[in-house]
C-alpha positions, 0 to 999 in steps of 0.5 A: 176374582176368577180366571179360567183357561183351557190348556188343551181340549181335555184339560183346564186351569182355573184360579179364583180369590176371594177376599171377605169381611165382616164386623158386628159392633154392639153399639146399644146393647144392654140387659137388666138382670132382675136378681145377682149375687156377688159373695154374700151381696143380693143385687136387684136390677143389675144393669149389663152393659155390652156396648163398646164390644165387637167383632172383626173377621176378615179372610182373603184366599185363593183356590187353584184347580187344575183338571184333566180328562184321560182315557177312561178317567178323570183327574184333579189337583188342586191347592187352597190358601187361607189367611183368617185374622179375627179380633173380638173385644168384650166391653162389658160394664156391670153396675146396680145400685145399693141393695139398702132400702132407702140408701142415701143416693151416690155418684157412683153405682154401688157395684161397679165390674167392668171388662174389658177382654180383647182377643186377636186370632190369625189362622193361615192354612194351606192345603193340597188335594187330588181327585182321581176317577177311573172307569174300568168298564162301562159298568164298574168305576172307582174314585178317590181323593186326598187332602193334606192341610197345614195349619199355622196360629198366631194368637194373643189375648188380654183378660183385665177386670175390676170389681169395686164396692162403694167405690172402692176396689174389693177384686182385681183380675189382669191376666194374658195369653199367647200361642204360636202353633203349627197343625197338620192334618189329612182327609181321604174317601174312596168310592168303588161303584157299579151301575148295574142297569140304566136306572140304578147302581149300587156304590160303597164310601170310606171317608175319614175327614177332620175339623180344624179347630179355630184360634179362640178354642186354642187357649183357656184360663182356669179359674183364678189364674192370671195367665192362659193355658194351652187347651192342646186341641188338634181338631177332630177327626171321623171316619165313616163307612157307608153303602147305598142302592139307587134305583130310578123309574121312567114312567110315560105319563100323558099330560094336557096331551103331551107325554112326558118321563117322570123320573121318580128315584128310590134310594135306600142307603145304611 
């Protein structure tokens, strides 16, 4: 959905929204592994059976930008809101059969380790940015830009699992987790560049930008526990300083008769 309006000659609105979908089901998914080991039991041909499992990402948002030219410069502000709902369930069966030569046959696989490990992760962010550009002359221009962002989780996750021998039950591991959390985070870059000549300019760059972290990085279970535990990620964050030069050659070529620019660029940056 997309909805453009010009407010006036040097200034428009534009809204956008979107809405996304995305599911992936593991309907015949299985693996032979040739050798395993649980305790002091070797296992042959140990079948892994990930059929039943997927995964489910829908995102709906909406983008909206308003710009406006000025004498000497440029300005944009804009907002972005994001909803994300992820669910993912692992469905996982893990059978063989006796590792006795010759064993009697059964009605039941001789290990048998199912699981079963739900997921369900809401992230809703919304953020604010402006963009701000100034020509001080014809030659020498400056522009920067800023962005704040919040960042709201809602999160469970189920973890139930099952080990028996023979039939009979030898491990059992039922474990949860929740987190509700907020985020909030920033980005900003600043651009001073000056064009020395027609064919080049010379510009430096600070920008310190961040990753939000998604939902599924957000808990974790140690070994052995039966519940999560928050992994008190708040994202990552860089910050980069950054010069370059820019040179453009015009050449007149003639071609099949006709002359034409070529337009071959030279860039070096560090």
């Amino acid at each position: 959905m997309d909805y453009e309006n010009k407010v006036s000659p040097d200034s428009s609105l534009e809204i956008k929204g979107f809405y996304h979908f995305n599911k992936i089901d593991y309907l015949d998914t299985k693996t032979l592994i040739s050798r395993y080991t649980f305790r002091n039991i070797t296992l042959n041909d140990v079948l892994a059976n990930q059929s039943g499992s997927f995964f489910d990402d829908q995102r709906i948002g909406i983008n909206g930008k308003y710009t406006t030219y000025y004498e000497n410069g440029l300005l944009m502000l804009g907002i972005q809101s994001l909803y994300n709902m992820s669910k993912r369930t692992m469905e996982t069966i893990i059978s063989a059969a006796s590792p006795i030569p010759n064993a009697p046959a059964m009605n039941i696989p001789f290990y048998y380790y199912p699981m079963n490990i739900p997921f369900e992760g809401d992230k809703w962010t919304n953020s604010f940015y402006a963009f701000n550009k100034y020509d001080f002359t014809d030659k020498f221009s400056l522009s920067g830009g800023g962005r704040i962002e919040y960042a709201k989780y809602d999160i469970e996750v189920q973890n139930n699992q099952n080990i028996s021998i023979m039939g009979r039950n030898v491990s059992t591991i039922k474990s949860s987790g929740s987190l509700k959390d907020n985020l909030w985070n920033f980005a900003l870059d600043f651009v001073p560049n000056y064009q020395y000549s027609n064919t080049g300019n010379i510009y430096a760059k600070y920008e310190r930008g961040y990753v939000s972290p998604s939902p599924n990085s957000l808990l974790r279970r140690p070994a052995n526990n039966s519940y999560y535990l928050p992994t008190h990620i708040d994202g990552e964050t860089y910050n980069t300083l950054s010069q370059s030069f820019a040179y453009v050659d015009s050449r007149v070529k003639k071609n099949n008769g006709t002359n034409t620019k070529e337009r071959i660029p030279y860039v070096s940056s560090q």
